[in-house]
C-alpha positions in Angstrom: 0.0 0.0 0.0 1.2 3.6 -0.6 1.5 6.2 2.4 -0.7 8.7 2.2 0.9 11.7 1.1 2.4 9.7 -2.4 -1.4 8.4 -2.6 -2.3 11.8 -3.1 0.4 12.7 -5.3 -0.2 10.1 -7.6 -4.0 10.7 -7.6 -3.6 14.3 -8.2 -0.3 14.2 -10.6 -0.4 10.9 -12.3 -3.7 9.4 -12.9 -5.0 12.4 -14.2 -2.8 12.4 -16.4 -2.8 12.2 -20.3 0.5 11.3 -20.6 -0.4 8.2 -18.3 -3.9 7.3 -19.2 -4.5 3.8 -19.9 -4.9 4.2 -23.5 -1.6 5.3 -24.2 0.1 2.4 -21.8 -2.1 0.6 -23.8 -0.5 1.4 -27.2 3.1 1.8 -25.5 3.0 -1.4 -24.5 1.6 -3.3 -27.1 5.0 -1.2 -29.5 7.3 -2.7 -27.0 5.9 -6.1 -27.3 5.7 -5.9 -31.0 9.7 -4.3 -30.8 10.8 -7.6 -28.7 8.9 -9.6 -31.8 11.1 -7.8 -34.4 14.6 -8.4 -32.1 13.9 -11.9 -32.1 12.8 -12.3 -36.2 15.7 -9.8 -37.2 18.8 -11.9 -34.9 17.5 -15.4 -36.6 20.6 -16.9 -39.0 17.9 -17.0 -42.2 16.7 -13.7 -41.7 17.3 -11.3 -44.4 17.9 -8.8 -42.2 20.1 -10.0 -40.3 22.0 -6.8 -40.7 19.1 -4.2 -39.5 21.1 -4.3 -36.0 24.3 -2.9 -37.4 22.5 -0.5 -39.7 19.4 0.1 -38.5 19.5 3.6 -39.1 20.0 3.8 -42.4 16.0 2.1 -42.4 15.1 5.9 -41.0 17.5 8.0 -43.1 17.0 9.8 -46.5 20.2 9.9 -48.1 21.1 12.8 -50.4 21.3 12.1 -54.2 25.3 12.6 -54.5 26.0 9.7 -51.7 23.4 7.6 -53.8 26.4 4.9 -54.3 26.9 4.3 -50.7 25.8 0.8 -50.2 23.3 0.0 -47.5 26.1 -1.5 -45.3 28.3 1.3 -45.0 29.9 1.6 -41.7 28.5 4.8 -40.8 25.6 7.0 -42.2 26.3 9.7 -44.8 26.8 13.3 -43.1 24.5 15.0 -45.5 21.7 12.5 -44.2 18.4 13.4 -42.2 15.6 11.3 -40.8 12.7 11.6 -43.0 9.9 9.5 -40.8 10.8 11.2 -37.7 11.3 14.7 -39.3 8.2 14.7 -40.8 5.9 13.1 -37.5 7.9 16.0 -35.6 7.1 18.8 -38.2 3.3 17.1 -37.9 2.8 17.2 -34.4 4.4 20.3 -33.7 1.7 21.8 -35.6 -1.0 20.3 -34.5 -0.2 20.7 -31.0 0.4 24.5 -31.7 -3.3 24.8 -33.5 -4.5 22.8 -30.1 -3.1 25.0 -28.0 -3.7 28.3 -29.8 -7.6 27.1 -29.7 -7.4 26.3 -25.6 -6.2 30.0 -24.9 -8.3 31.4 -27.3 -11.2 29.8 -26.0 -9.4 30.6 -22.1 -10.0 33.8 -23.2 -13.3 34.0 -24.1 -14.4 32.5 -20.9 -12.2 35.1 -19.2 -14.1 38.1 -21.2 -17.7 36.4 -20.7 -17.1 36.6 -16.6 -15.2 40.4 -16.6 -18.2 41.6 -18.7 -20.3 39.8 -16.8 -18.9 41.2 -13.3 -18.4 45.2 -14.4 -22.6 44.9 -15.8 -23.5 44.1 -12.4 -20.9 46.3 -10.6 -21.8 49.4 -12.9 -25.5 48.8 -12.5 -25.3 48.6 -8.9 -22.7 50.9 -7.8 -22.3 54.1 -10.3 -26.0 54.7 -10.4 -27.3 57.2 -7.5 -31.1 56.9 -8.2 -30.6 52.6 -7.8 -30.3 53.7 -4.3 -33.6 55.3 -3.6 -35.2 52.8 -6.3 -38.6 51.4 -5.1 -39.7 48.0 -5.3 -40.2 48.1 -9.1 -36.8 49.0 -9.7 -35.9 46.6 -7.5 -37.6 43.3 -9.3 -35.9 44.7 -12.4 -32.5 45.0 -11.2 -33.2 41.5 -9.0 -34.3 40.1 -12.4 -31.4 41.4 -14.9 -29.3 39.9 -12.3 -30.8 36.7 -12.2 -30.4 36.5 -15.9 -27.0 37.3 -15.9 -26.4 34.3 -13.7 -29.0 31.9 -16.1 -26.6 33.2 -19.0 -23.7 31.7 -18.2 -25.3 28.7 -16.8 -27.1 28.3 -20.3 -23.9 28.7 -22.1 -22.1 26.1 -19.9 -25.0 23.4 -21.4 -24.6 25.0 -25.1 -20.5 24.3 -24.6 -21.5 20.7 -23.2 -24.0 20.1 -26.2 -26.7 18.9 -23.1 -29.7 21.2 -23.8 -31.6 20.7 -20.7 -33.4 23.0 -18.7 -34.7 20.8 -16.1 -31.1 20.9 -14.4 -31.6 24.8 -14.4 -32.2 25.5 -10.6 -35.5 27.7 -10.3 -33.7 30.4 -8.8 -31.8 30.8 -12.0 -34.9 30.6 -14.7 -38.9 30.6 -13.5 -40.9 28.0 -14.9 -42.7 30.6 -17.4 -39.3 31.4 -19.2 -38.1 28.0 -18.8 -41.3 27.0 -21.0 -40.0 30.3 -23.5 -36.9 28.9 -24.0 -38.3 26.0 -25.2 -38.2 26.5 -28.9 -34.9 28.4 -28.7 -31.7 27.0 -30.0 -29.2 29.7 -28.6 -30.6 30.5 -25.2 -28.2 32.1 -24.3 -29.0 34.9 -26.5 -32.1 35.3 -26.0 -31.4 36.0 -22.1 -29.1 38.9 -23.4 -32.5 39.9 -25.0 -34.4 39.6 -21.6 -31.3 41.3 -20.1 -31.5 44.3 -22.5 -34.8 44.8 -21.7 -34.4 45.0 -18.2 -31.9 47.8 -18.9 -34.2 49.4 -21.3 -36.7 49.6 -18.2 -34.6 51.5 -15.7 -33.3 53.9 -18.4 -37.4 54.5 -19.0 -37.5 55.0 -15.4 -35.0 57.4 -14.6 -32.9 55.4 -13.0 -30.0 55.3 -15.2 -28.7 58.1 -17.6 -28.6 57.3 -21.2 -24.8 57.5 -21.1 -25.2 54.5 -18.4 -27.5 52.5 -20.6 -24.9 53.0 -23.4 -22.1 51.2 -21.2 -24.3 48.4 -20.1 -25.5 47.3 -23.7 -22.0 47.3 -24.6 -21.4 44.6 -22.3 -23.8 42.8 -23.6 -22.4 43.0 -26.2 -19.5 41.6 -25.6 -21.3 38.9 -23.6 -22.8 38.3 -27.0 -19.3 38.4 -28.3 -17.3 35.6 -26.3 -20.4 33.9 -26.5 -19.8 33.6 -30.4 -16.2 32.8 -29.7 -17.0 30.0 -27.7 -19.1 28.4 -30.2 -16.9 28.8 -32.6 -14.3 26.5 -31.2 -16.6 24.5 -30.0 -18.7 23.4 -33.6 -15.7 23.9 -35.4 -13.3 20.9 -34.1 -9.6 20.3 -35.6 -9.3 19.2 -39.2 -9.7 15.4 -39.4 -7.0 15.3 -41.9 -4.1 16.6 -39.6 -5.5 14.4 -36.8 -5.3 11.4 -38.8 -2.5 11.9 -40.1 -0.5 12.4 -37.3 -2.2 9.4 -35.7 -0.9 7.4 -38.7 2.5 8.2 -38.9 3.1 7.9 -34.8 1.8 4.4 -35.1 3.9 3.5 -37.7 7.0 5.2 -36.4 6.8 3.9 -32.9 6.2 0.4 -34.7 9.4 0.5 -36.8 11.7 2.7 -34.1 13.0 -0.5 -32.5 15.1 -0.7 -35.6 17.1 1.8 -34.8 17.6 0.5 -31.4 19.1 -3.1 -32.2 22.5 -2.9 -32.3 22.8 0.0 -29.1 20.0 -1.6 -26.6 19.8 -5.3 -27.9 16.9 -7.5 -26.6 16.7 -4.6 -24.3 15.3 -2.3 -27.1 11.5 -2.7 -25.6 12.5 -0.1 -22.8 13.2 2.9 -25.4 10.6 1.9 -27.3 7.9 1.9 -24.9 9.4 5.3 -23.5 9.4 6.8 -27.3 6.0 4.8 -28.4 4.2 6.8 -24.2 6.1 10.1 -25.1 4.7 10.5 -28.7 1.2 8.9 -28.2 0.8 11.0 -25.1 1.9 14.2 -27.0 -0.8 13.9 -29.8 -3.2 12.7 -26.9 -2.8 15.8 -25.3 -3.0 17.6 -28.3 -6.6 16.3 -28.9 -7.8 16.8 -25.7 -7.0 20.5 -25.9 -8.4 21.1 -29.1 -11.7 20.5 -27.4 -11.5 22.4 -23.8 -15.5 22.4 -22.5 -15.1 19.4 -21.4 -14.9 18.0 -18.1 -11.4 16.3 -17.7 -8.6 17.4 -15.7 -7.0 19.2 -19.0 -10.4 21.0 -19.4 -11.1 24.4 -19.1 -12.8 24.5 -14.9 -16.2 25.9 -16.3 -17.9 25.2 -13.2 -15.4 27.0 -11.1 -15.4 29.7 -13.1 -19.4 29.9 -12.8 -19.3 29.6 -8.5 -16.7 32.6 -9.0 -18.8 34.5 -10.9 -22.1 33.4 -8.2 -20.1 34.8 -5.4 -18.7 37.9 -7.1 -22.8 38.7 -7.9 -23.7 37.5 -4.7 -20.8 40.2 -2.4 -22.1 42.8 -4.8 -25.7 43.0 -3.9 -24.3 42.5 -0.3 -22.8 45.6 -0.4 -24.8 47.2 -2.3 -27.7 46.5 0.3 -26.3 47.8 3.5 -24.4 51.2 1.1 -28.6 51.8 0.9 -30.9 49.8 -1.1 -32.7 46.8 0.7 -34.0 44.5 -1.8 -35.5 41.0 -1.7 -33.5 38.2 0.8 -35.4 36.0 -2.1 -34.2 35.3 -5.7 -30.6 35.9 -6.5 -29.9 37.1 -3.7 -29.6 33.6 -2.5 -26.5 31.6 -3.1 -27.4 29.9 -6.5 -23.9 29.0 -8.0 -24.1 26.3 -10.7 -23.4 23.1 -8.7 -20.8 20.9 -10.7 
């Protein structure tokens, strides 16, 4: 049994780990098998190639045209000589794991703009309008509702980035049962509660409450609500091209199946341990690279989207706190109540 602390450590280091996820041991292991298979088929006295230990990297080596006459059993490889399977699979999954990660911070960012724009609409509603302080209870329900909406928005777009579509898991406090049965029909609810939400606005301006200058500022963070909303989607229905993923998938099967070659005459029978090292380090490189292409998911290499939302519950939540006892007393009902989106 493991102490307690290296339990942790391995539960919090290693088995969330691509790089050690049972599909790549999988496929690292089954390499290595199939490398000890080729040691033992390439050392018999009939084999006709017999030779691959002494020269086994000339089998991964593009020679250049004017060293063309070099036989295959040279002692040593031409200088003007390059490895053309592992060039190209390096070339390959540099790129794709460059596009992977350019799409995780870009959609990183997004996120990060959806909750700031989300934070300064509340904190600019509540706190840089005087008449929100003497507002009656009208007012009030408005406010209370365009801040329950800007919770139900982000909740909404955490089931549009999770392709679940259900708005029974909504919690009442977030959407009433009337505009749960709105929302119905709608495909991108999302923004059609930056609708509702502009409305709201429109109501305090035709109150008094705001300026027009005020109602300006808070449309244009819906705006660009609306904005990393589209951004998110974007990555999301748009997934890496198939044609890069297979063939980098390709290409690091067949390397890491013909690699022990080039390991025969330094590691001997003992060629399996390279190889399954090389076989775990590439397969868990383009592993990680597909799991960041798509980050709403819910695995450890995910974008948190559920911590992001309880941040963004609380920051709402010590707003109208403070807001309350600087003057205004509205509703202990509603989102008032702590109504973070549960993982």
């Amino acid at each position: 049994m493991l102490p307690d602390g290296l339990r942790a450590w391995h539960k919090q280091h290693i088995a969330r780990s691509v790089m050690f996820s049972p599909r790549v041991i999988l496929y690292s292991s089954v390499c290595a098998c199939i490398s000890f298979v080729i040691y033992l088929f390439c050392r018999r006295p009939d084999a006709k190639l017999n030779d691959v230990g002494e020269h086994g990297a000339m089998y991964f080596r593009c020679v250049h045209p004017s060293q063309a006459q070099l036989s295959c059993k040279a002692a040593s490889a031409p200088p003007l000589t390059r490895s053309v399977l592992g060039t190209c699979l390096s070339f390959l999954t540099v790129f794709v794991t460059n596009m992977s990660m350019g799409r995780f911070w870009e959609a990183r960012s997004d996120i990060g703009t959806i909750c700031n724009h989300t934070r300064s609409l509340a904190r600019k509603l509540l706190f840089t309008a005087d008449d929100l302080a003497r507002a009656n209870d009208a007012d009030r329900a408005t406010i209370a509702t365009l801040l329950r909406y800007e919770r139900a928005f982000f909740a909404l777009l955490l089931q549009d980035l999770r392709t679940i579509h259900d708005l029974d898991i909504v919690p009442e406090a977030l959407l009433l049962a009337p505009e749960k049965q709105r929302l119905l029909p709608v495909r991108r609810r999302s923004l059609m509660i930056l609708g509702w939400m502009a409305v709201q606005v429109r109501q305090l301006a035709r109150a008094g409450k705001i300026t027009e200058r005020h109602e300006v500022m808070l449309m244009d963070h819906l705006d660009e609500l609306s904005a990393g909303y589209h951004g998110c989607i974007k990555i999301k229905a748009q997934p890496m091209p198939f044609s890069y993923a297979q063939l980098v998938a390709m290409l690091t099967l067949i390397f890491c199946l013909t690699v022990p070659v080039a390991f025969m005459s330094s590691f001997g029978w003992f060629l399996v341990a390279p190889t399954f090292i090389m076989s775990l380090v590439y397969f868990g490189i383009n592993t990680v690279a597909h799991r960041l292409a798509d980050p709403f998911g819910s695995d450890s290499d995910d974008i948190s989207l559920d911590s992001f939302a309880t941040q963004i519950q609380e920051d709402l939540d010590g707003y109208v706190r403070n807001w309350s006892s600087s003057g205004a007393s509205p509703s202990s009902e509603g989102p008032y109540q702590r109504t973070a989106h549960q993982p």
